[in-house]
C-alpha positions as CSV (number, residue, x, y, z in Angstrom):
1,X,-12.8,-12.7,-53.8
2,X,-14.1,-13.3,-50.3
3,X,-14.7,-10.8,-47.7
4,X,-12.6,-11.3,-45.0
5,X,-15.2,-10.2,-41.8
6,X,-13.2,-7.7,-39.3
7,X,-12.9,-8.9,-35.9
8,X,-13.0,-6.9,-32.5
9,X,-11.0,-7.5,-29.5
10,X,-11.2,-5.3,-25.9
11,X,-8.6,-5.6,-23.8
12,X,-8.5,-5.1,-20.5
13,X,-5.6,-4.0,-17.4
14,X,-8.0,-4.2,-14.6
15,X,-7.0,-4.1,-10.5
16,X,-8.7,-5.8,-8.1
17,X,-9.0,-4.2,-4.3
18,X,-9.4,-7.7,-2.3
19,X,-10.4,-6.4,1.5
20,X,-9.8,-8.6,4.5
21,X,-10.2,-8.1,7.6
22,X,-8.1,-10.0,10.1
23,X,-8.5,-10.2,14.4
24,X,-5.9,-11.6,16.3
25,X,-5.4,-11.4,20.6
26,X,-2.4,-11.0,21.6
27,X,-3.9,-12.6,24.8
28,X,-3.6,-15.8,22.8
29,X,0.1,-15.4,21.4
30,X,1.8,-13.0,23.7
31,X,3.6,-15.9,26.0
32,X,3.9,-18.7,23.0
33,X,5.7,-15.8,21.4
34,X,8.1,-14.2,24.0
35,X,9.0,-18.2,24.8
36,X,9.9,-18.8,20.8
37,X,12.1,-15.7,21.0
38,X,13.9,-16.8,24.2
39,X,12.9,-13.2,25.8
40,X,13.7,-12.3,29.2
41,X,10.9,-10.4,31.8
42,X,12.1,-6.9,30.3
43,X,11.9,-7.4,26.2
44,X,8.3,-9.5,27.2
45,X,6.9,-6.3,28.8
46,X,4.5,-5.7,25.9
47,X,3.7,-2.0,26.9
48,X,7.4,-1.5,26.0
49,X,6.9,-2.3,22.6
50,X,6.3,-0.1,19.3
51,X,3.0,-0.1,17.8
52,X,5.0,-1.3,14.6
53,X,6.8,-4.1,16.2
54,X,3.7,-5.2,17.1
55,X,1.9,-5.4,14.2
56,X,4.9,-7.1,12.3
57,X,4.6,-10.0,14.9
58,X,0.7,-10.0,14.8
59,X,0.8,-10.3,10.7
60,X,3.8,-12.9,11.3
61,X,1.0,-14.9,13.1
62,X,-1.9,-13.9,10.7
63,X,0.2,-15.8,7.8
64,X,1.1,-18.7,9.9
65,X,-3.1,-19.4,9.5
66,X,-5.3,-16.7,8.0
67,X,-8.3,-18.6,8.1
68,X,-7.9,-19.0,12.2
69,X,-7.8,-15.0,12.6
70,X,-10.0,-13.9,9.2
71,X,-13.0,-11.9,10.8
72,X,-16.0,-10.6,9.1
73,X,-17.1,-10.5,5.3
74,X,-14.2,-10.6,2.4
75,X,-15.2,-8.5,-0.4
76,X,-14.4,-9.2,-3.6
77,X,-16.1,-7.0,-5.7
78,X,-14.2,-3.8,-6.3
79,X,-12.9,-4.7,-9.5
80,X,-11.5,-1.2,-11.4
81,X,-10.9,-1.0,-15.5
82,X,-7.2,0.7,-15.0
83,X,-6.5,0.5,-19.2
84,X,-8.4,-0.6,-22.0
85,X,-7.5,-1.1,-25.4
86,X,-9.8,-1.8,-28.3
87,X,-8.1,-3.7,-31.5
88,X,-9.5,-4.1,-34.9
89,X,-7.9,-7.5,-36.3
């Protein structure tokens, strides 16, 4: 009778940290912006705005064309083993 020859498989649950960094003026959107929303001289006064608020629109913007505000180096290498399971089949 043949020997059936045991085989090995790893698996792995792994997570990836993808870093990015973005850079956006609001020099460059601030009036495009406040002219989209229809605002009037008082809700375009930026200094009234919460630091919040104002990130929500930045990212709104960053999404409309990442590659336009992407600054600096990605990195991709921060792979971390999260779960591994060895099975012998």
């Amino acid at each position: 009778m043949p020997q059936v020859k045991q085989q090995y498989v790893m698996q792995f649950t792994t997570r990836t940290d993808y870093y990015q960094n973005f850079e956006i003026s609001f020099d460059d959107i601030w009036e495009d912006y406040c002219k989209e929303m229809d605002f009037d001289e008082e809700e375009s006064d930026i200094t009234q705005w919460e630091n919040q608020d104002l990130m929500e629109v930045a990212w709104d913007y960053i999404l409309k064309d990442p590659e336009k505000y992407r600054s600096g180096n990605s990195d991709y290498d921060n792979e971390e083993i999260m779960n591994y399971n060895l099975q012998r089949i």
